[in-house]
C-alpha positions as CSV (number, residue, x, y, z in Angstrom):
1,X,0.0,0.0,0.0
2,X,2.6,2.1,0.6
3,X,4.0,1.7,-3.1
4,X,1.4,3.4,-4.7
5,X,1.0,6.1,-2.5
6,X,4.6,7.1,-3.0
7,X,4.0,6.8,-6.8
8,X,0.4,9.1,-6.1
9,X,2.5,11.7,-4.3
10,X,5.7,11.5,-6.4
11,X,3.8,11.9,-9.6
12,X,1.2,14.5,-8.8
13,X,4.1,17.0,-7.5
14,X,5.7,16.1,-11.0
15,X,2.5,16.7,-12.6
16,X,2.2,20.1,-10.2
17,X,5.5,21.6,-10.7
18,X,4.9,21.2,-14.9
19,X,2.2,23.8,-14.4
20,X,3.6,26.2,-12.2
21,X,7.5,25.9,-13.9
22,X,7.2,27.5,-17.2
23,X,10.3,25.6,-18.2
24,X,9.0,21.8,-17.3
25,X,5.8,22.1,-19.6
26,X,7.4,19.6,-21.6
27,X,7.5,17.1,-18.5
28,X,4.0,17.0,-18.4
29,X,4.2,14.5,-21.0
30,X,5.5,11.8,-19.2
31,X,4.4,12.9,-16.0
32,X,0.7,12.8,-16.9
33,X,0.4,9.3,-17.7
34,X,2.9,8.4,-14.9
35,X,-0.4,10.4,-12.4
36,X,-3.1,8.5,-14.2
37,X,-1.9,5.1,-13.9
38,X,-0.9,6.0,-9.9
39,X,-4.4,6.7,-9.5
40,X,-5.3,3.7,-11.0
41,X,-2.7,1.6,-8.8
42,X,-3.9,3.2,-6.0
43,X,-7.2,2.3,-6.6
44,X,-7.1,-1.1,-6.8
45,X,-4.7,-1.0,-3.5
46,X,-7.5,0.2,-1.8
47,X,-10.6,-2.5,-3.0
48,X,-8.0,-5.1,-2.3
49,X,-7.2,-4.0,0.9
50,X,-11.3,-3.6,1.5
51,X,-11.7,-7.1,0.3
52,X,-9.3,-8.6,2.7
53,X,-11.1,-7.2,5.6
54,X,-14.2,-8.3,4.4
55,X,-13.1,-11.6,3.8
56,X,-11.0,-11.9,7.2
57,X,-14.3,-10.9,8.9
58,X,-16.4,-13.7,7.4
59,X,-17.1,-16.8,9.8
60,X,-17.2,-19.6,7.5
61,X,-19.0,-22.9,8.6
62,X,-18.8,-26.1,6.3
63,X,-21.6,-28.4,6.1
64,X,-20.9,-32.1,5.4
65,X,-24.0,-32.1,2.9
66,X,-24.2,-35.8,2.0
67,X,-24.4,-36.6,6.0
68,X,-26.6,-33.9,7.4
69,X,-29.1,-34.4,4.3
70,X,-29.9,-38.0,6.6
71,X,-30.7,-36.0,9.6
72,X,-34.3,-36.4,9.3
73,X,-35.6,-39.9,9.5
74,X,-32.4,-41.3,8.4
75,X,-33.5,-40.9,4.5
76,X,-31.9,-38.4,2.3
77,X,-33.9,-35.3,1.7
78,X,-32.3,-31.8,0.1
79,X,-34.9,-29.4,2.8
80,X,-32.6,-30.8,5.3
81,X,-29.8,-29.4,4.4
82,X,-31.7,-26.2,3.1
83,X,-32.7,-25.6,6.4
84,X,-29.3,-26.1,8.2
85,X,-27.8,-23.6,5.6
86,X,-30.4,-21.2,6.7
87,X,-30.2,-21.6,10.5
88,X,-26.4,-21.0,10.1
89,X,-26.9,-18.0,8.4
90,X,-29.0,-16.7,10.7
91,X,-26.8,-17.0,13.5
92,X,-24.5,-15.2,10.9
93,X,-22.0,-17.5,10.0
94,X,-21.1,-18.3,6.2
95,X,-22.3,-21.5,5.1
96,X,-20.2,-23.8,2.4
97,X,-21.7,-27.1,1.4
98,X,-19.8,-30.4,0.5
99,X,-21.5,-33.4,-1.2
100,X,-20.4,-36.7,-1.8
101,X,-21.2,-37.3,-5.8
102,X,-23.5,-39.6,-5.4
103,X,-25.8,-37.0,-3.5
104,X,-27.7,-36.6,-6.5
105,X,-28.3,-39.7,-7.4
106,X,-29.8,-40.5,-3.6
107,X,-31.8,-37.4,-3.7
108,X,-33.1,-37.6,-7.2
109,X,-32.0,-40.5,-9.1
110,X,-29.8,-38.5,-11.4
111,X,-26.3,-36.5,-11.0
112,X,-26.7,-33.5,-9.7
113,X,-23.7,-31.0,-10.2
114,X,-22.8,-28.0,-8.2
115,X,-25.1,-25.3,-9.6
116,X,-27.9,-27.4,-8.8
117,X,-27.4,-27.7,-5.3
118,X,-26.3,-24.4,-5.1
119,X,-29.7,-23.3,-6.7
120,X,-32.2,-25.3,-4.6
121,X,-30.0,-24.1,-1.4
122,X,-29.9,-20.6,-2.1
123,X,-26.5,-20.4,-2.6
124,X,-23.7,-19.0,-4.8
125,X,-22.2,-21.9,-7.2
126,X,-18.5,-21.1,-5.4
127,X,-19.8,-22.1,-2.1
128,X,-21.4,-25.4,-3.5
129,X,-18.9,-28.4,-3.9
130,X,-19.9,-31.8,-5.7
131,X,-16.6,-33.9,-5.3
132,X,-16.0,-35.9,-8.1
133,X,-16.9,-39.4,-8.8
134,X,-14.8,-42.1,-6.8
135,X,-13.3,-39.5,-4.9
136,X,-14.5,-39.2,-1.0
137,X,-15.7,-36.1,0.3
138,X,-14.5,-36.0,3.7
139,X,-10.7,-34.5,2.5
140,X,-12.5,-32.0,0.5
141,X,-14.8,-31.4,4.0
142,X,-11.4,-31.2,6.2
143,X,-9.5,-29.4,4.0
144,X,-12.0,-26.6,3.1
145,X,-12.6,-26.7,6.7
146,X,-8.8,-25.8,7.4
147,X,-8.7,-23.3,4.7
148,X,-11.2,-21.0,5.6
149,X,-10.3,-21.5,9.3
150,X,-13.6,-23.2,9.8
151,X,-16.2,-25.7,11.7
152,X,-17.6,-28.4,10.1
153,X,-21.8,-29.2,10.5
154,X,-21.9,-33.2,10.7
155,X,-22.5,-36.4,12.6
156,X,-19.1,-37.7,11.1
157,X,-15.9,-38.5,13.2
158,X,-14.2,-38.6,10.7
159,X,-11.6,-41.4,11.9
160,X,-10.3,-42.3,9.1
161,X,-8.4,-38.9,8.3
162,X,-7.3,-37.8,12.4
163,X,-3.3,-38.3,11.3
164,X,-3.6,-35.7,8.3
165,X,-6.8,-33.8,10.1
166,X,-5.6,-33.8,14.3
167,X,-7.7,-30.2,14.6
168,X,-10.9,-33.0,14.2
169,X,-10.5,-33.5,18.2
170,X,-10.6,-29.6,19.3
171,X,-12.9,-29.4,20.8
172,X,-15.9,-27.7,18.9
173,X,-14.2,-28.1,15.3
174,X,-17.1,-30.6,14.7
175,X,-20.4,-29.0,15.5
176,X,-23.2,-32.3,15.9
177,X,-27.2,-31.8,14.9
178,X,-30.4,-33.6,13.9
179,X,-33.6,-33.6,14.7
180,X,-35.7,-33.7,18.1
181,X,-39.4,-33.6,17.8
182,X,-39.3,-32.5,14.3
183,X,-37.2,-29.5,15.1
184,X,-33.4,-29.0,14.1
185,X,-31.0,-28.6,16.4
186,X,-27.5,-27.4,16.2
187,X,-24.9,-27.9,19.0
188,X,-24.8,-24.1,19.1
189,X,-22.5,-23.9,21.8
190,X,-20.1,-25.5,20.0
191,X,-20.6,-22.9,17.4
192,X,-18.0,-20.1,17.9
């Protein structure tokens, strides 16, 4: 940041003294264009600096998709996870979504890729993941999860993948739900 504002300041006295130096006139040439693209630099300094602090702020949450969509009744069903997303969002998290590639197929009889889930869950596509075919979700979960600095939504242990994964036994790094009497619950105080 500090680049173009030297460059900003550098170039606008150049651009200053060319009109108050009779003699320098001819500088204005070069230092014109020299202003104009520090502006620009500068510019895009300050959006990228606004979009890292926007994206530090956000609490992300990943949601094992093809394990909480079981949560009610122990059959597959999309609104499940639909209303998850939603209750995560409203205690103003981020929500992400990870399906095994077969989700589709239990939900629907049919593949179902990303923008499809994303569509139905009320979602942007980039925060919709189908893994593909033969390839198990769960790395995809952990390692999105580690990323974005995040919790994982699911009734997993994920047992299999504690020596690459050891964060899976902080304690709140996996948030457990379901459903009691109809209604969804979230360990919420896990959630933090």
């Amino acid at each position: 940041m500090i680049a173009p504002i030297v460059l900003f300041l550098a170039s606008g006295s150049a651009v200053m003294a060319t009109l108050f130096i009779p003699d320098w006139s001819d500088f204005l040439l070069i230092a014109g264009p020299c202003f104009l693209a520090s502006v620009v630099l500068l510019v895009r300094a300050i959006a990228r600096r606004a979009k890292q602090r926007k994206s530090s702020s956000t609490r992300w949450i990943v949601v094992d998709g093809s394990n909480v969509m079981h949560w009610r009744d122990g059959t597959p069903q999309i609104e499940t996870v639909k209303e998850t997303v939603n209750q995560i969002s409203a205690l103003g998290y981020t929500p992400g979504v990870v399906f095994d590639a077969n989700a589709g197929h239990l939900l629907s009889g049919r593949y179902q890729h990303d923008g499809a889930f994303a569509k139905f869950l009320g979602l942007p596509e980039e925060r919709v993941m189908v893994v593909p075919k033969g390839t198990p979700a769960d790395p995809a979960i952990l390692t999105a999860a580690r990323d974005l600095g995040a919790q994982i939504v699911t009734n997993d242990r994920f047992r299999d993948w504690v020596g690459q994964f050891p964060e899976i036994h902080q304690p709140g790094h996996l948030i457990r739900g379901g459903y009691r009497s109809g209604e969804l619950w979230l360990d919420v105080g896990a959630i933090g």
